[in-house]
N, C-alpha and C positions, 0 to 999 in steps of 0.2 A: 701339542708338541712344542710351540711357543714357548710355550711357557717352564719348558724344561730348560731352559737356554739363559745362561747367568741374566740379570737383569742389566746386570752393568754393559750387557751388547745393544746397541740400537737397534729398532725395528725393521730396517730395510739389510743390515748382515745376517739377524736373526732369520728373517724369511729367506735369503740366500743362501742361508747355512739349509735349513728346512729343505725349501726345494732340493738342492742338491744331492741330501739325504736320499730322497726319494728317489730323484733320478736315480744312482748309482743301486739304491736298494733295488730298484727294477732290472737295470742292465746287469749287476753279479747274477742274477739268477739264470743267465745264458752260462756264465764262467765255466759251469763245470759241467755243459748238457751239449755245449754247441760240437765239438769236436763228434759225438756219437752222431747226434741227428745226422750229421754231413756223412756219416757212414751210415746210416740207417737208412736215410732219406734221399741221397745225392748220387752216394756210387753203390747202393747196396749193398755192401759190406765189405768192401775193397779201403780195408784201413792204408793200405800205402798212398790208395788215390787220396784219401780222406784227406791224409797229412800236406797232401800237396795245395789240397783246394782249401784247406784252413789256411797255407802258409801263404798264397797267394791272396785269400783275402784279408791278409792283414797286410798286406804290400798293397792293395788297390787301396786300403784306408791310410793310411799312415803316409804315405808319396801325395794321394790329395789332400789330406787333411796341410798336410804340412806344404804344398803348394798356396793352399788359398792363404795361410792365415794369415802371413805378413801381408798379403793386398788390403784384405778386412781390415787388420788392425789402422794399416796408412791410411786407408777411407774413413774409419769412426775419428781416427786423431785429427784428419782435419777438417773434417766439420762440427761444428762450435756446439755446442747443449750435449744433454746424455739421453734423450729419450729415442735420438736414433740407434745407438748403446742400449737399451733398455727393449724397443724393439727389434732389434739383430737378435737380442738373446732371450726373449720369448720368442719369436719365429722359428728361429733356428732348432728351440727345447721343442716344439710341436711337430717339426717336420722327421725328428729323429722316432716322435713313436710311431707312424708308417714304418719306419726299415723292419722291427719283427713281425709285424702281421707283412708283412711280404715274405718272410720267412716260409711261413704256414704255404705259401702258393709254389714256395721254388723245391724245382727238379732237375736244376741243371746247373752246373757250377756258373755259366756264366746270370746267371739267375744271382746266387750269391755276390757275386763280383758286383754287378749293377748296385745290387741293395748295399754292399760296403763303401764304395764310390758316393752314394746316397747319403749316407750314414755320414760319410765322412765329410763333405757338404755342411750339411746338421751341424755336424761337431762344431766346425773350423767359423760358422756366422755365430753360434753361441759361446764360444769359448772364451776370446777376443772382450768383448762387450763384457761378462761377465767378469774377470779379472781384473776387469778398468774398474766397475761399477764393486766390487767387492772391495777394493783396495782404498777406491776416492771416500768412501763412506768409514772407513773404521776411525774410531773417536782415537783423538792424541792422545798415546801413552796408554793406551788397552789394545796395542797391535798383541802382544803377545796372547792376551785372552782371547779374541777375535780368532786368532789363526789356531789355538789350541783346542778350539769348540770344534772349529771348521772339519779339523783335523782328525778329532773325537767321533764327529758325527759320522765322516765318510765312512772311518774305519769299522763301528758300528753296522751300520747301512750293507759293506762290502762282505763284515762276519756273517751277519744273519743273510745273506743271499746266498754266499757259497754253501751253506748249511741246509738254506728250504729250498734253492733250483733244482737239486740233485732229487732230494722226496718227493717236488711235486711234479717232475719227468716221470719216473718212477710210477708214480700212482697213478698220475691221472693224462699224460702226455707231454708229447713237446707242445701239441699246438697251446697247452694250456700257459706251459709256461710262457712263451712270446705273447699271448693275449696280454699275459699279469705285466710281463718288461712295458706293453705298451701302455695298460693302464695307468701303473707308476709313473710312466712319463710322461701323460696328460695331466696328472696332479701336479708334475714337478714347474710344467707350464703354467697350470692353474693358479700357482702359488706366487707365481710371480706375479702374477698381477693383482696381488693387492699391494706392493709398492708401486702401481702404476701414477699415483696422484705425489707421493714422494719423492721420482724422481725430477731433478731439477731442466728444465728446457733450456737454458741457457748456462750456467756456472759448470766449468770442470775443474775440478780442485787435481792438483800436484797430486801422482800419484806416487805412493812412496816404495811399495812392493810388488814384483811383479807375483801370480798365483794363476796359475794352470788348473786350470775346473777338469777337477778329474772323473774323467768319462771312463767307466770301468770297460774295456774291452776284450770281449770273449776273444 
């Protein structure tokens, strides 16, 4: 897939464009399956409870996520290299594929709540770090190519999930699909680390745009 990715991006966007692909291609395949399971699975068929325990766990994600991430960010800014940038956001991409296979275990809404909480943890140590290290690395004057791949790729990644989450609930379960979100998320980690010898231990360049690593959220 590299090598689908104009040549004019360098190697360490390219694999961040890549990974994030993935991630996102794994997390859309919740997008259009998570609201049933929670009926299916949660309150047994009490769509009214359902909507409530959807709405709440995206209020237990989105109040932590957005609690941590300005500390994160003040912490990676001041201390000097990127590879503690580099490991926030591989830590962070591995701890996020545990939250669906906790999926497959939970029957109780505070069960959900915990694994969003979790989830959102995950999000807010890899986001931070990845927006830095996305941004420091794009080559002058290929910003607009850089963010138009970026852009490309998610939106790719997001088509094809919402499309094959649905069929493969459908056919073969929820637990299959949460297995797939977490597999995709281990590769998304995986990938990262073959910029691990690239990134720089000391020098952080000016970064010139801020970019929100977009975590698709069921």
């Amino acid at each position: 897939m590299l090598k689908t990715i104009p040549k004019l991006i360098n190697k360490i966007i390219k694999v961040l464009i890549v990974s994030d692909f993935f991630l996102n291609l794994g997390w859309g395949l919740m997008g259009p399956v998570f609201a049933i399971f929670i009926v299916q699975n949660i309150t047994i068929g009490s769509i009214s409870e359902a909507a409530k325990i959807a709405g709440f766990a995206s209020l237990f994600f989105w109040i932590t996520r957005s609690i941590l991430q300005i500390p994160i960010g003040y912490y990676l800014d001041k201390n000097h290299g990127e590879k503690d940038d580099y490991w926030f956001m591989v830590v962070g991409t591995f701890m996020m594929a545990f939250v669906p296979l906790g999926y497959i275990f939970s029957r109780q809404p505070w069960h959900i709540y915990l694994l969003q909480i979790f989830y959102a943890i995950a999000a807010a140590i890899t986001v931070a770090p990845y927006s830095a290290i996305f941004t420091r690395h794009i080559d002058k004057g290929k910003e607009a190519m850089a963010w138009s791949t970026w852009s490309t790729f998610i939106g790719i990644g997001a088509g094809l999930a919402g499309g094959i989450g649905g069929i493969v609930a459908s056919s073969i379960g929820f637990t299959s699909v949460f297995v797939f979100v977490s597999v995709f998320t281990i590769l998304s980690g995986f990938l990262l680390l073959i910029i691990k010898d690239d990134i720089s231990i000391k020098n952080k360049s000016i970064i010139r745009i801020p970019l929100e690593r977009t975590i698709i959220k069921q």
